[in-house]
N, C-alpha and C positions, 0 to 999 in steps of 0.2 A: 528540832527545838522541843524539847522534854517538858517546857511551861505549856506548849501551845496544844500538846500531845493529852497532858495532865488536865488540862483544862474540856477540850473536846470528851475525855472521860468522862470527869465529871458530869456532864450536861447528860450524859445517854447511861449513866450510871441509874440501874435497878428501873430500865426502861424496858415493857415487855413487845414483843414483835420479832418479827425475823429476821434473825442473824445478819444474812447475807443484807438486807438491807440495812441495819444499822450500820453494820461494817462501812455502806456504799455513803450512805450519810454523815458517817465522821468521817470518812476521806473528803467527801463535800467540803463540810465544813474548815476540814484543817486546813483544806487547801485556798480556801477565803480569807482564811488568818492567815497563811505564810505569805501568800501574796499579799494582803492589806499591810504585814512584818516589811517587806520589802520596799515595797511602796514608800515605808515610813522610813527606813533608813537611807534611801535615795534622799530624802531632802533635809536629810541630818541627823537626823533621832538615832540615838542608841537603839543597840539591839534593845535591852531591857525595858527604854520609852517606847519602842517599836512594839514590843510585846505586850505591854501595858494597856494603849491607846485602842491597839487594836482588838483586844478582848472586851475593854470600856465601849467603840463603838459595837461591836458586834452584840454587845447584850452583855448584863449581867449573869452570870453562875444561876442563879436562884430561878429568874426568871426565866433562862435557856431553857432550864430543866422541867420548869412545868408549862411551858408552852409545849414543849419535845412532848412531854409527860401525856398530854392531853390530845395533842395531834394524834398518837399511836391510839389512845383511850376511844378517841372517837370513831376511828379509821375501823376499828375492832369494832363497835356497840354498831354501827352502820352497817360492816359488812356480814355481821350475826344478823340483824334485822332482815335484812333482804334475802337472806337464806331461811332465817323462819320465818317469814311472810310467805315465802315461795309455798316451803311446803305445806303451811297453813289452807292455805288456795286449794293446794290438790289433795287434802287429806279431806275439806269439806264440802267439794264438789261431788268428792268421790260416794261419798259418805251420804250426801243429799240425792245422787244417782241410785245409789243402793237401795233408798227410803222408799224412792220415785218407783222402782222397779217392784220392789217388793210389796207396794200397795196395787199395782196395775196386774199383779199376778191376782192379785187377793181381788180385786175387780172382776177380774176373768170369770175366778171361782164362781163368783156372784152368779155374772152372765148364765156360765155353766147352770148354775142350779134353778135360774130364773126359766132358762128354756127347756131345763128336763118335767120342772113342776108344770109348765101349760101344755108339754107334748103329755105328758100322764095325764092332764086333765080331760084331753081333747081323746085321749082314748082311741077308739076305732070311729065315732060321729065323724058322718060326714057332711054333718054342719056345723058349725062353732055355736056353740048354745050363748045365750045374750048374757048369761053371769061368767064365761069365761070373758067376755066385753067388756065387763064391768071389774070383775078383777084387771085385767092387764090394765086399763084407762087408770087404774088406783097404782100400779105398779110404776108405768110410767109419769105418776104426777107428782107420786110420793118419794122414787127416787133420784136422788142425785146426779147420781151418773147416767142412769139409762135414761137417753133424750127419747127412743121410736123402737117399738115391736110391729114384726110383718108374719103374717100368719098364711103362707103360697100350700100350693096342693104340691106335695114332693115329685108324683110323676111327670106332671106339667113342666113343672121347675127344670129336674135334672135330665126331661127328654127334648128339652128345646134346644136349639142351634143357641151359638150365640148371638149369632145377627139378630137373633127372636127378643123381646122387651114380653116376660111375664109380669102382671100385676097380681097384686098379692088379693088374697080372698078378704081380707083382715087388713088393715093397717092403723096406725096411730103413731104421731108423731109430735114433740113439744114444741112452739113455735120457738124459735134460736132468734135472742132477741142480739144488736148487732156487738160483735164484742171483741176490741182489737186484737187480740192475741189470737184469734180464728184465723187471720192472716200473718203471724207470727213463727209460726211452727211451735209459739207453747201448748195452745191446745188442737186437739187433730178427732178426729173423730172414728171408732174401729166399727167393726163389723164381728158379730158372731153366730153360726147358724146351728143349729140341730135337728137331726129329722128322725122319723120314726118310717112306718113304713105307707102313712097316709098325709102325713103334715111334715112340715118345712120351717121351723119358729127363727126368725132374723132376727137378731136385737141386736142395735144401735148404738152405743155406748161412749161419753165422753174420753178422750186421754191423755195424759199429761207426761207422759213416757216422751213426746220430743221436748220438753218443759230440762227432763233430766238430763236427756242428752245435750242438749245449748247446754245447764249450767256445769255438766262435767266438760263439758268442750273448754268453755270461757276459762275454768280454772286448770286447765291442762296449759293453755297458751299464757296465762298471766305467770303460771308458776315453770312454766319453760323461759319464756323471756326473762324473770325475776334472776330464777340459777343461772342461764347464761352472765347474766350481767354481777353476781356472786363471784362465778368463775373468773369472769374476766378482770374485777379486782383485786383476787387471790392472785393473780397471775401477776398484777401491774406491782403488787408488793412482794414478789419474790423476783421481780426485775426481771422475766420473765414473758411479757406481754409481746405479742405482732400480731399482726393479720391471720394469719394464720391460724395460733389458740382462739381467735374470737369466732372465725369460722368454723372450727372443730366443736366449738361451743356450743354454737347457734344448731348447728347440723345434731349433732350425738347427744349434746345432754350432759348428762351424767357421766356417760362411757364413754364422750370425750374428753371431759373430768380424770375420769380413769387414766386414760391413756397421757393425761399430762400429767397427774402424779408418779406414772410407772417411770416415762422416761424424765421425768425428775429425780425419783430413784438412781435410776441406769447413771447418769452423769455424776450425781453424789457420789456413787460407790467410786466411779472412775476416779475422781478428784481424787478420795482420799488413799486408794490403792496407790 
């Protein structure tokens, strides 16, 4: 029937999405109308009343078309969003990883230069004079990061077993007052030493490097599950969808992405050879 045909046009006329599914959707449809056609002419109605009635119940032209209009509209703004959310996730995980890494180097540095300046101070004495005491006490109160400096004799140090417990000649240490994230894995505490050929300088040091790694973690997983479930809409509207793509999804990623676009390709070509 050329009205019922004419009409299903209509409705999906200058409607953006894909093909193959429009196509699957005005069969849908037509086929609601030729059977509701049928139906009407079983119980008398002319084909033309038949045709009529059942275009009137099914919706008006105008309004088919921007309901259709807007389904696809939102179907599209939904499945953009969760694809840029995705990689939104892992572009500022990554990015605050980078930040995280790149100050805990510059940390280091610090360390580094904190315990070249007390092993030069400390010289060949083989006592720790009271202003090298009094600087480190100023060093650990005034920094940051460094919670404790330990000041061991190096051959004490590196000729003991390890069964052996050396105490250091020197120590200081800031009292850690209690603070949840110590049991968190955001903050962790490192170790740094450097020696000369009479002294041993430890320093102690705040670090936030497992802080980076949770939140690259957290947006690695948010924006994996996000594109899985990207994927797995793309798939559901190219009619397309089983167990199977959502599991290649889940598992590969991207590159199981790939591999459902390629052999998406692969069948394309076949069809139209």
């Amino acid at each position: 029937m050329k009205q019922i045909e004419a009409f299903v046009d209509s409705v999906y006329r200058n409607v953006g999405g894909n093909k193959e599914e429009i196509q699957e959707l005005k069969a849908e449809m037509k086929g609601h109308l030729l059977e509701a056609v049928h139906e009407l002419k079983a119980e008398g109605k002319t084909e033309q009343e038949a045709i009529e009635i059942a275009i009137e119940r099914f919706g008006g032209e105008k309004e088919l078309r921007s309901v259709v209009g807007q389904l696809f509209k939102a179907q599209k703004i939904f499945s953009k969003w969760v694809l840029y959310t995705a990689i939104a996730f892992l572009l500022i995980s990554t990015i605050i990883f980078s930040i995280v890494i790149s100050i805990e180097k510059s940390n280091l540095n610090q360390s580094n230069q904190v315990a070249s300046q007390i092993l030069n101070s400390l010289g060949d004495n083989e006592r720790i004079p009271k202003q090298i005491e009094t600087d480190i006490q100023e060093i650990v109160q005034s920094s940051e990061r460094i919670t404790g400096i330990s000041i061991y004799d190096d051959e004490k140090l590196f000729s003991s077993t390890s069964d052996e417990h050396v105490e250091p000649i020197y120590s200081i240490r800031e009292e850690l007052s209690f603070n949840i994230w110590n049991n968190t894995g955001f903050l962790t505490y490192n170790g740094y030493g450097e020696s000369n050929e009479i002294w041993h300088v430890s320093i102690e040091s705040k670090s936030y490097e497992g802080t980076g790694v949770i939140l690259l973690l957290v947006g690695i997983v948010v924006y994996w599950t996000l594109f899985t479930i990207w994927a797995t809409i793309n798939a559901y509207q190219h009619r397309r969808l089983n167990v199977g793509w959502i599991i290649v999804f889940a598992l590969l990623n991207i590159l199981g992405y790939f591999v459902y676009r390629l052999v998406g390709n692969r069948r394309l070509s076949k069809t139209n050879s």
